[in-house]
C-alpha positions as CSV (number, residue, x, y, z in Angstrom):
1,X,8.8,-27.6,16.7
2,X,5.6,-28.1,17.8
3,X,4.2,-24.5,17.9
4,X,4.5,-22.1,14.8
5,X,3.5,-18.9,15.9
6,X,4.6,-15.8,16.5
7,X,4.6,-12.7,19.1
8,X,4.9,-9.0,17.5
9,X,6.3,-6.1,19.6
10,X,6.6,-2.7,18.7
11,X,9.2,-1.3,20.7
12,X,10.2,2.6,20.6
13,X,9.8,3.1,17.3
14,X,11.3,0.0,15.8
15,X,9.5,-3.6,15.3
16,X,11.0,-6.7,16.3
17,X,9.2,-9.9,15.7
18,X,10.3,-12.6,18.2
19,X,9.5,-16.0,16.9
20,X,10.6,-18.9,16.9
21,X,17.3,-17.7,19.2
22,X,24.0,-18.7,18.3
23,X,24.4,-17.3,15.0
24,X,24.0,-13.3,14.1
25,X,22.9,-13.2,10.1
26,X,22.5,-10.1,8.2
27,X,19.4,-9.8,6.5
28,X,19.2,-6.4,4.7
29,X,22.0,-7.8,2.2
30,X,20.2,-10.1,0.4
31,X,17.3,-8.3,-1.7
32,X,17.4,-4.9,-2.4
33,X,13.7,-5.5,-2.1
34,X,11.3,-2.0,-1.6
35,X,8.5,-4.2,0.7
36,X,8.9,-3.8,4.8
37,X,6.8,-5.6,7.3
38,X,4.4,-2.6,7.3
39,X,2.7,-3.9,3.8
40,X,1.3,-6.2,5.8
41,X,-1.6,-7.1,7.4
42,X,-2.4,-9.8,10.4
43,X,-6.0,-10.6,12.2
44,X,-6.6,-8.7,15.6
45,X,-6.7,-12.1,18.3
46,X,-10.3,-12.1,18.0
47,X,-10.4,-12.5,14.3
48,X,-12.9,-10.0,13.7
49,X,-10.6,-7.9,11.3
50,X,-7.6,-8.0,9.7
51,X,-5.0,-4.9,10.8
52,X,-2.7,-2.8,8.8
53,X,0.7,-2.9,10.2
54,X,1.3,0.2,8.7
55,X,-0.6,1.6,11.4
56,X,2.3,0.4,14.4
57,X,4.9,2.6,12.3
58,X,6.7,3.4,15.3
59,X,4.3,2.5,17.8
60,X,4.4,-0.4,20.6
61,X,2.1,-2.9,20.4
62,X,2.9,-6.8,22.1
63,X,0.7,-9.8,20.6
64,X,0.2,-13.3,21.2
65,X,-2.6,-16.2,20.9
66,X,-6.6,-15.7,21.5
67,X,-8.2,-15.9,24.6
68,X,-5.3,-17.6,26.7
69,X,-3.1,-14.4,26.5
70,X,-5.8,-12.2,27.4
71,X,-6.4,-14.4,30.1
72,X,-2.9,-14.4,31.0
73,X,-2.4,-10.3,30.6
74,X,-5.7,-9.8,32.7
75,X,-5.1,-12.6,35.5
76,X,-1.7,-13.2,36.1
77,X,0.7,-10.7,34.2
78,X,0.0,-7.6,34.8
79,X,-3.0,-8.9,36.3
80,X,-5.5,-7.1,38.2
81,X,-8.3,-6.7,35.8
82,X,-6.2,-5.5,33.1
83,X,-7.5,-4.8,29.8
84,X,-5.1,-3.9,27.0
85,X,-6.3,-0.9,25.1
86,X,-3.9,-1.5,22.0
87,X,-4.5,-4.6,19.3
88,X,-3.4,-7.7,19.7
89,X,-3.3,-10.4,16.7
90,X,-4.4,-13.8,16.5
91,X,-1.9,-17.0,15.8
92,X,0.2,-17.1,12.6
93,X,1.8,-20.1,11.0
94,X,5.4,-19.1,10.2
95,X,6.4,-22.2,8.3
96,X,4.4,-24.9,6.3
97,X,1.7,-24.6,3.8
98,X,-0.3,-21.9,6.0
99,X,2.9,-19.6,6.2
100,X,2.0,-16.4,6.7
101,X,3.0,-14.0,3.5
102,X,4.9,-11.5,5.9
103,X,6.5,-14.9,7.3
104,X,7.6,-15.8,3.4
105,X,8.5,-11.8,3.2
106,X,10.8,-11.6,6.2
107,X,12.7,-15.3,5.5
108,X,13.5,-14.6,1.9
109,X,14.9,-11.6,3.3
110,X,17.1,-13.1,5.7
111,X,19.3,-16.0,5.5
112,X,18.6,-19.6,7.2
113,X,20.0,-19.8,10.5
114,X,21.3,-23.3,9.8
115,X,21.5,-26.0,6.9
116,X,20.2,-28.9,8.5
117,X,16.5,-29.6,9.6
118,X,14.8,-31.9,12.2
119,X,12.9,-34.9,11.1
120,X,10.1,-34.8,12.7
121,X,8.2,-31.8,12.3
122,X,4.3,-31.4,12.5
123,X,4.2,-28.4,9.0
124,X,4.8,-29.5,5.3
125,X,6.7,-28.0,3.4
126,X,9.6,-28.0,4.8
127,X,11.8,-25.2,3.8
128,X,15.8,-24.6,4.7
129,X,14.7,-21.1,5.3
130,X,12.1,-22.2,7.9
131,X,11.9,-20.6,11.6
132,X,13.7,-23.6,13.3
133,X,12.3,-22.7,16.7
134,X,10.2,-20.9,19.1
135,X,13.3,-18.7,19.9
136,X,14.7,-17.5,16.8
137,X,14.8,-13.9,16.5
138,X,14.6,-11.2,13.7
139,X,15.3,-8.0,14.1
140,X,13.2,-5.3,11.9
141,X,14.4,-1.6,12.0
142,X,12.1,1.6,12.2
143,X,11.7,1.3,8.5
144,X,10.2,-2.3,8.5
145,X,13.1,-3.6,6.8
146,X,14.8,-6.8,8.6
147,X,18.1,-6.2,9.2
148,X,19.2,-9.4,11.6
149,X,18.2,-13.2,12.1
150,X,19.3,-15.1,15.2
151,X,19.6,-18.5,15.6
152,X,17.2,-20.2,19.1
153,X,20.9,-20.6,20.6
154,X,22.1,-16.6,20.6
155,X,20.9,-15.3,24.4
156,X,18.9,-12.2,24.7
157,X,21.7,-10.5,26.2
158,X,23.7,-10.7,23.3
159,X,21.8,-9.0,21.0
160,X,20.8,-5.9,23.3
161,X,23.6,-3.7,21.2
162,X,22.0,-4.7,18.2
163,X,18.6,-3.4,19.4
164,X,20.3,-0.5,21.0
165,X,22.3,0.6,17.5
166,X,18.8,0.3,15.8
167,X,17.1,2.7,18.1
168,X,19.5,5.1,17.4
169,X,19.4,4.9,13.7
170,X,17.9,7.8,11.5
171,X,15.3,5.8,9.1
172,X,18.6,4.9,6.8
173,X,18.1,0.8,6.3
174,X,21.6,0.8,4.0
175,X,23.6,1.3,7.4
176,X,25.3,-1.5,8.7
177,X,24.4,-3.2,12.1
């Protein structure tokens, strides 16, 4: 893993953090814990400030690295000149020393998609709990409570129900997924 960080979208009322994607774990389970992503707060990709999440409570807001991904959303995808009008956050470490808190948060909350680690990783300290790759998924509900973790190997496809029963969901985090 040679990349550590992180993309937020806000879809439709519900968060989903894609990160670093074949195993479906239950999150909610493990800690009764009263916290949700929305107690939170990242730096806008210009690091001028840092953001309440609280404020993307059932909003839609998609996020990447600095100036390469403005770059890329104003040249190339959309393209055209296009200049988001929503925030967008700046890099996060999700594992190591420099692990963002709502990184720690969201892991504890969540069990480790596997029990074995790679060797050579670029982060210290290595946790079993760490984000093993760029394609590991959580889901988060409209509450800000994560509910799934998938390993980098599940496809995309697989988890559309899951997204599609959360989207449905009155704000009730104690129903099953």
């Amino acid at each position: 893993m040679t990349d550590s960080s992180t993309l937020f979208y806000f879809l439709y009322g519900f968060a989903t953090l894609f990160v670093a994607s074949g195993q479906r774990l239950v999150c909610s389970e493990l800690s009764p814990e009263s916290r949700t992503i929305y107690d939170f707060k990242a730096w806008d990709i210009n690091r001028s400030h840092e953001v309440n999440l609280s404020k993307y409570k059932g909003q839609q807001e998609p996020g990447a690295n600095g100036t390469e991904i403005l770059n890329g959303i104003k040249y190339i995808r959309p393209g055209g000149g296009f200049v988001p009008n929503f925030d967008m956050f700046d890099k996060i470490d999700v594992n190591g020393k420099n692990e963002h808190p709502l990184y720690t948060y969201i892991k504890n909350q969540c069990p480790p998609t596997s029990e074995e680690f790679e060797d050579d990783l670029e982060y210290s300290p290595i946790k079993v709990s760490d984000v093993r790759w760029n394609f590991e998924e959580f889901l988060i509900d409209k509450t800000g409570k994560p509910r799934l973790r998938f390993s980098p190997n599940v496809p995309p496809s697989f988890i559309k129900s899951d997204i599609e029963k959360l989207l449905k969901e009155k704000e009730n985090p104690n129903s099953t997924i």
